[in-house]
N, C-alpha and C positions, 0 to 999 in steps of 0.2 A: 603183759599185752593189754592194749586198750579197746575193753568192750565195747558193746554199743549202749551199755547202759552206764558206763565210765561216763562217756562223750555225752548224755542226755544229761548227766547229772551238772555235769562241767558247762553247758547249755541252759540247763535252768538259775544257774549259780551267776550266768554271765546278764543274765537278764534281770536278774534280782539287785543286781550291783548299777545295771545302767538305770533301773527304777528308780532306785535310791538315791542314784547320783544330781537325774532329772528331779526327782522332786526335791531335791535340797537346795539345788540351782533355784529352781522355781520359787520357792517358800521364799529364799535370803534376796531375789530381786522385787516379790513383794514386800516386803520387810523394808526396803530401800526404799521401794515408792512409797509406801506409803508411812515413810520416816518422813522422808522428800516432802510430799504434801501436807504435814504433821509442820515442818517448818515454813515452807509457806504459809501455812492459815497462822501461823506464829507473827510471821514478820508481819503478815496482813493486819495485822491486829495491832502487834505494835504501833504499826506506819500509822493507822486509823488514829489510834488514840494520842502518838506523835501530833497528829494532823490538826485535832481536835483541839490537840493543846495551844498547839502554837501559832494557827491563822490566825484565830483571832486576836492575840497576841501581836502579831504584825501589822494585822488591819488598824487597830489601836495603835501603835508604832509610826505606821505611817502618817493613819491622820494629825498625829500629836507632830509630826516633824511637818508636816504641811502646814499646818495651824500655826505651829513656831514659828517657822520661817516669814510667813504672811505677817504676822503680830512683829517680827523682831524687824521687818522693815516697816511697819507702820510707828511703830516706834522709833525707831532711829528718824525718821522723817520727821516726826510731831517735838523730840528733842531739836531736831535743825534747825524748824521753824521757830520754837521759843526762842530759843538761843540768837536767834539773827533777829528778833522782836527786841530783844532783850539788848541787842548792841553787844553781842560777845563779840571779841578781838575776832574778826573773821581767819588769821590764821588758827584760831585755836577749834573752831566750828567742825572741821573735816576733820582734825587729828583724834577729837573727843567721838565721834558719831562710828569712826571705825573702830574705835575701842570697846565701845559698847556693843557694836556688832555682831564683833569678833566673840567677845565673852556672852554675852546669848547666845550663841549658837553653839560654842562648847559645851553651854547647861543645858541643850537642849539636846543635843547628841547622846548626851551622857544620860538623862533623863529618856532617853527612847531604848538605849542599849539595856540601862535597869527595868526598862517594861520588858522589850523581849525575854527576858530570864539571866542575860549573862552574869555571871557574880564578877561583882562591881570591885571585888578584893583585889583577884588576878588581874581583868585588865585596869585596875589601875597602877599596879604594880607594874603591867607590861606598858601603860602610858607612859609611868615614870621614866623608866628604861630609854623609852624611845625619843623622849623629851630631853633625855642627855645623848642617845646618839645624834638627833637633829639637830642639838643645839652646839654639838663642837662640827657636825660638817657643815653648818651655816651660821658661823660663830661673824660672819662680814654680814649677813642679814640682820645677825640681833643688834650688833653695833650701828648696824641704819637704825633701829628702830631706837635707841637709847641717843642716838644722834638727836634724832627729830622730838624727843624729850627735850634733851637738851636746847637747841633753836627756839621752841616755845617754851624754855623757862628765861633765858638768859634774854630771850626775846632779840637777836642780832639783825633782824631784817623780819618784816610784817609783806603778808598778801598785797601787795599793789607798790610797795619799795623797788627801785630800779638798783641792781648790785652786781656784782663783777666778782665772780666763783670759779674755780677750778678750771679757766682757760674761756669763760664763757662769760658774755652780759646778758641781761635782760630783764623784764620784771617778772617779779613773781606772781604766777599764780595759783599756787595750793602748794602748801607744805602736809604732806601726807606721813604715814606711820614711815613708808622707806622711802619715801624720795621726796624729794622739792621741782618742781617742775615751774619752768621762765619760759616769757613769751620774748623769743628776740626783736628786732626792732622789722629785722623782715620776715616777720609774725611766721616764724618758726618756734616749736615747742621742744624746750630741752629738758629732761628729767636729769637729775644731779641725785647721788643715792646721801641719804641723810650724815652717812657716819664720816664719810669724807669733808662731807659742807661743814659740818660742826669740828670739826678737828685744822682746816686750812683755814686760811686766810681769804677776809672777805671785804669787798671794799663796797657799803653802803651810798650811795649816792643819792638816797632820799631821803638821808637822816635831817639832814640841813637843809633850811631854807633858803638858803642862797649857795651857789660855787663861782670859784674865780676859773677864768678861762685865760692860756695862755697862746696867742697868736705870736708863732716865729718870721720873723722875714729876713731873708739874707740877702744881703747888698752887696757886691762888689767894690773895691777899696775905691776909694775917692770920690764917693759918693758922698754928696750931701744931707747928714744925718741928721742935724738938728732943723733943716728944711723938711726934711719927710717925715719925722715925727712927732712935730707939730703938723701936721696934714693931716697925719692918720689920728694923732688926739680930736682934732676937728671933726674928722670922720665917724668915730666912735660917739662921742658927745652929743651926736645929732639925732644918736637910737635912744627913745626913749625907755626903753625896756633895760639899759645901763647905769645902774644904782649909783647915787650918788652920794651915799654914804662913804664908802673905800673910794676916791677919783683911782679913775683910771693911767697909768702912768707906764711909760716907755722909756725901756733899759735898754742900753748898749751895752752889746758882747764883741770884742775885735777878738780874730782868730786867724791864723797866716792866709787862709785862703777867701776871707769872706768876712762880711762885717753882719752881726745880726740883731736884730731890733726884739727884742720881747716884748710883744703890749699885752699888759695886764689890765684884763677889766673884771666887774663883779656884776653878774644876774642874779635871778631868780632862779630855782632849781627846775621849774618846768620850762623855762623860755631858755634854755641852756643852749639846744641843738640848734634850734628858729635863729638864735642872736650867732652862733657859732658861723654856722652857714653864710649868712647875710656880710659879718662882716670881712669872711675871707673872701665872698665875691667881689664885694667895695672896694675891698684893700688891693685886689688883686688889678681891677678896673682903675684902680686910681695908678698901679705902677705903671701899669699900659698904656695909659691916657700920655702920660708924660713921660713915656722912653726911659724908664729907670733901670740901668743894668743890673742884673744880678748874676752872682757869681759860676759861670760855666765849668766843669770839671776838666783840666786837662792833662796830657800827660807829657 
């Protein structure tokens, strides 16, 4: 049987166990907090002497990249100026000033990454890397820029040459690292990427000082030929801007549907368009003046 001094004891027993239990509780979440705030004042301390280390480190960082930047265009500017003092091939001006650019500011990146602390081992090992994955997924970029080497060594056309490239005229006005860029005639700007231009076919038209122009005229059969071209020799003859080195001279072409005159003259390479112009409105004037048939298409 269970006395009543059983049960007192069983009562004291039960109480002794939740004391212990509570203060164990108690003791192991002090022990946590104050592990807890134990690593805080750690990391505090860390972050501090982190902090310590490396603002100023950045501060310097930045201002060496501010300062580079300022100096790497005051210098590309003061190289322009010489160089165009100096009478450098003005295509070669622009291509040389981003070269230099471009490479200051790689020394200087690289030079700010070495102040912050980064070891200069790894990334350049990881630049390496990445200079071969950027260089096969923009392997048509590098060939612009080895293009536009190209163009200013072999020299095929200069800044202010008028040339006929990859489905386009115009002249040039700046051969850059990737592209060559023309001004057309109705002053529209075309960029052409360099490795194309130097690899295609290019037709120079301000290499020579003089070009022949060839005016077609098509006459219907029984037309009098050697009437009309001696008229248009006359005609031609009278522009003074018409070299008289090569005379000018008209060939007959017969063909089942139409007879055609070719008049060959010789200008100067800037008065090309001016003398072009002028004498297909003469020539044109002069058929009209005197009722000259020319060959209608019929079926």
């Amino acid at each position: 049987m269970i006395t009543s001094e059983t049960t007192t004891t069983i009562v004291d027993s039960t109480k002794e166990v939740s004391q212990d239990t509570v203060g164990g509780i108690v003791k192991s979440t002090v022990e946590t907090v104050q592990h807890s705030i134990n690593m805080i004042g750690e990391l505090q301390h860390k972050g501090l002497n982190l902090l310590m280390d490396y603002v100023p480190k950045i501060i310097i960082a930045a201002l060496l990249l501010w300062i580079g930047l300022k100096l790497t265009n005051f210098i590309c500017k003061r190289i322009k100026a010489i160089m165009t003092k100096r009478n450098v091939d003005v295509s070669l001006i622009p291509f040389i000033v981003q070269v230099i650019s471009i490479a200051l500011k790689i020394l200087i990146i690289i030079t700010v990454i070495s102040i912050v602390g980064i070891q200069m081992t790894s990334f350049i090992a990881l630049l390496g890397a990445m200079g071969l994955a950027i260089g096969m997924a923009f392997s048509g970029t590098l060939s612009n820029v080895a293009g536009g080497v190209v163009i200013l060594v072999l020299k095929t056309f200069r800044v202010g040459d008028y040339i006929a490239a990859q489905g386009y005229e115009g002249t040039v006005k700046s051969i850059q690292i990737f592209t060559t860029t023309l001004t057309t005639v109705d002053n529209k700007i075309i960029s052409i990427p360099n490795g194309a231009l130097s690899t295609g076919t290019i037709i120079n038209y301000s290499v020579m000082d003089t070009r022949r122009q060839d005016i077609n005229i098509k006459l219907a059969h029984g037309s009098n030929t050697n009437q009309i071209a001696k008229d248009i020799l006359d005609i031609v003859k009278q522009d003074s801007r018409i070299l008289r080195d090569n005379e000018p001279v008209v060939l007959t072409n017969i063909t089942e549907s139409s007879i055609t005159l070719d008049v060959r003259l010789w200008t100067k390479a800037e008065d090309y368009w001016d003398v072009n112009a002028d004498m297909n409105e003469k020539i044109y004037n002069y058929l009209y003046d005197n009722k000259i048939d020319v060959p209608i298409p019929k079926l």
